[in-house]
C-alpha positions as CSV (number, residue, x, y, z in Angstrom):
1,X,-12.8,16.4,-0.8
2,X,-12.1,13.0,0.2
3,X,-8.2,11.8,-1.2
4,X,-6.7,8.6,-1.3
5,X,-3.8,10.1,0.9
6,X,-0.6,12.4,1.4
7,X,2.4,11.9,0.2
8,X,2.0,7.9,-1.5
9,X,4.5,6.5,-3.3
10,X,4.6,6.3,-6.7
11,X,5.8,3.5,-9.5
12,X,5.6,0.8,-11.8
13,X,1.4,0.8,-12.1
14,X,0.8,3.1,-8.8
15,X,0.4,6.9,-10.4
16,X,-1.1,10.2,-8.9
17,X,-3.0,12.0,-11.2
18,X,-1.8,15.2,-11.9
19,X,-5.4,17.0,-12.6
20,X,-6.8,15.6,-8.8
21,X,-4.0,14.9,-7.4
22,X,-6.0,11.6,-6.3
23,X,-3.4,8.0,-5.8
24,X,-4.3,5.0,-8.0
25,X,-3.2,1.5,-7.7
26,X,-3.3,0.9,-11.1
27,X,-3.0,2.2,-14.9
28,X,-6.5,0.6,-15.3
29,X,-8.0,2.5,-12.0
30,X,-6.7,5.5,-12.9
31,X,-8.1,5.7,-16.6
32,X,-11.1,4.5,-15.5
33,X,-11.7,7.7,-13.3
34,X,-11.2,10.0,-16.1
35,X,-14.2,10.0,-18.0
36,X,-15.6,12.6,-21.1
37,X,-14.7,12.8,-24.5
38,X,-10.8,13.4,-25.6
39,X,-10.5,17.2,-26.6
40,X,-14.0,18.0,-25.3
41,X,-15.2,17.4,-21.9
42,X,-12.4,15.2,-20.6
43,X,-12.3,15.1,-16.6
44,X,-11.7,13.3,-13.8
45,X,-14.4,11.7,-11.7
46,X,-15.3,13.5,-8.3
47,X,-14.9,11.3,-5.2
48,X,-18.8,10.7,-5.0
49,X,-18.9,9.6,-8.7
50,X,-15.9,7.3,-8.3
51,X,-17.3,5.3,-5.3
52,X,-21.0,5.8,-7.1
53,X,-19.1,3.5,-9.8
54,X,-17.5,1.1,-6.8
55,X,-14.3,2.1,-7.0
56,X,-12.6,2.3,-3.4
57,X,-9.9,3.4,-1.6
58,X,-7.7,-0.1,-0.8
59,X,-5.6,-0.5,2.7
60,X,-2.9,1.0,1.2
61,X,-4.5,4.5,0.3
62,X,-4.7,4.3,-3.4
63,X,-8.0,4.2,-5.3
64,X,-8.8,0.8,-7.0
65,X,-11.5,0.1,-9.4
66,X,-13.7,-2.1,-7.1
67,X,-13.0,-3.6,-3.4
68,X,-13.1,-7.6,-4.1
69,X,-15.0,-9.5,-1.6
70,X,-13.3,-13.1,-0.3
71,X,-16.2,-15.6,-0.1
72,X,-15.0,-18.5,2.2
73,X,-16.5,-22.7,1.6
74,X,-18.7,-22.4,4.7
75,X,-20.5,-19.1,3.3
Protein backbone atom coordinates (compact mmCIF):
# COMPACT_ATOMS: atom_id res chain seq x y z
CA UNK A 1 0.00 0.00 0.00
CA UNK A 2 1.00 3.27 -1.11
CA UNK A 3 1.28 5.94 2.33
CA UNK A 4 1.58 9.47 2.44
CA UNK A 5 4.96 8.93 4.47
CA UNK A 6 6.97 7.94 7.64
CA UNK A 7 7.12 9.65 10.51
CA UNK A 8 5.17 13.32 9.45
CA UNK A 9 4.44 15.72 11.79
CA UNK A 10 1.45 16.22 13.17
CA UNK A 11 -0.86 19.51 14.34
CA UNK A 12 -3.17 22.18 14.14
CA UNK A 13 -5.23 20.69 10.76
CA UNK A 14 -2.30 18.02 9.76
CA UNK A 15 -3.62 14.56 11.50
CA UNK A 16 -2.67 10.76 10.85
CA UNK A 17 -5.43 8.62 10.94
CA UNK A 18 -5.29 6.18 13.40
CA UNK A 19 -7.37 3.29 11.43
CA UNK A 20 -4.64 3.70 8.15
CA UNK A 21 -2.26 5.25 9.57
CA UNK A 22 -2.32 7.45 6.24
CA UNK A 23 -1.11 11.67 6.84
CA UNK A 24 -3.65 14.34 5.89
CA UNK A 25 -3.22 17.96 5.42
CA UNK A 26 -6.34 18.81 6.52
CA UNK A 27 -9.57 18.02 8.87
CA UNK A 28 -11.52 18.32 5.54
CA UNK A 29 -9.05 15.67 3.68
CA UNK A 30 -9.05 13.45 6.23
CA UNK A 31 -12.99 13.12 6.62
CA UNK A 32 -13.42 13.03 3.30
CA UNK A 33 -11.39 9.66 2.98
CA UNK A 34 -13.51 7.92 5.50
CA UNK A 35 -16.55 7.01 3.87
CA UNK A 36 -19.69 4.38 4.93
CA UNK A 37 -22.42 4.88 7.17
CA UNK A 38 -21.67 5.82 11.14
CA UNK A 39 -22.06 2.52 13.23
CA UNK A 40 -22.38 0.36 10.07
CA UNK A 41 -19.84 0.23 7.39
CA UNK A 42 -17.66 3.14 8.32
CA UNK A 43 -14.08 2.85 6.71
CA UNK A 44 -11.42 4.47 5.28
CA UNK A 45 -10.81 4.82 1.62
CA UNK A 46 -8.00 2.46 0.09
CA UNK A 47 -5.20 4.39 -1.75
CA UNK A 48 -6.71 3.52 -5.24
CA UNK A 49 -10.22 4.80 -4.14
CA UNK A 50 -8.73 8.00 -2.68
CA UNK A 51 -6.81 9.02 -5.89
CA UNK A 52 -9.97 7.47 -7.97
CA UNK A 53 -11.72 10.50 -6.14
CA UNK A 54 -8.60 13.05 -6.98
CA UNK A 55 -7.22 13.25 -3.82
CA UNK A 56 -3.28 13.32 -3.93
CA UNK A 57 -0.42 13.14 -2.03
CA UNK A 58 0.96 17.14 -1.90
CA UNK A 59 5.02 17.97 -1.72
CA UNK A 60 4.89 17.67 1.66
CA UNK A 61 3.69 13.94 2.08
CA UNK A 62 0.23 14.34 3.35
CA UNK A 63 -2.86 13.48 1.41
CA UNK A 64 -4.99 16.45 0.18
CA UNK A 65 -8.44 16.42 -1.26
CA UNK A 66 -7.46 17.42 -4.91
CA UNK A 67 -3.93 18.66 -6.37
CA UNK A 68 -4.83 22.41 -7.65
CA UNK A 69 -3.55 23.23 -11.00
CA UNK A 70 -1.96 27.08 -11.49
CA UNK A 71 -3.21 28.34 -14.91
CA UNK A 72 -0.87 31.25 -16.02
CA UNK A 73 -2.36 34.63 -18.48
CA UNK A 74 -0.55 33.27 -21.50
CA UNK A 75 -2.30 29.62 -21.17
Amino acid sequence: MQTSGAKLKVGKNRNQCQACKQYFNSNSAFTYHRIGEHGVDRRCMTVDEMKDRGMAINHAGYWITKLFTRKFKDE
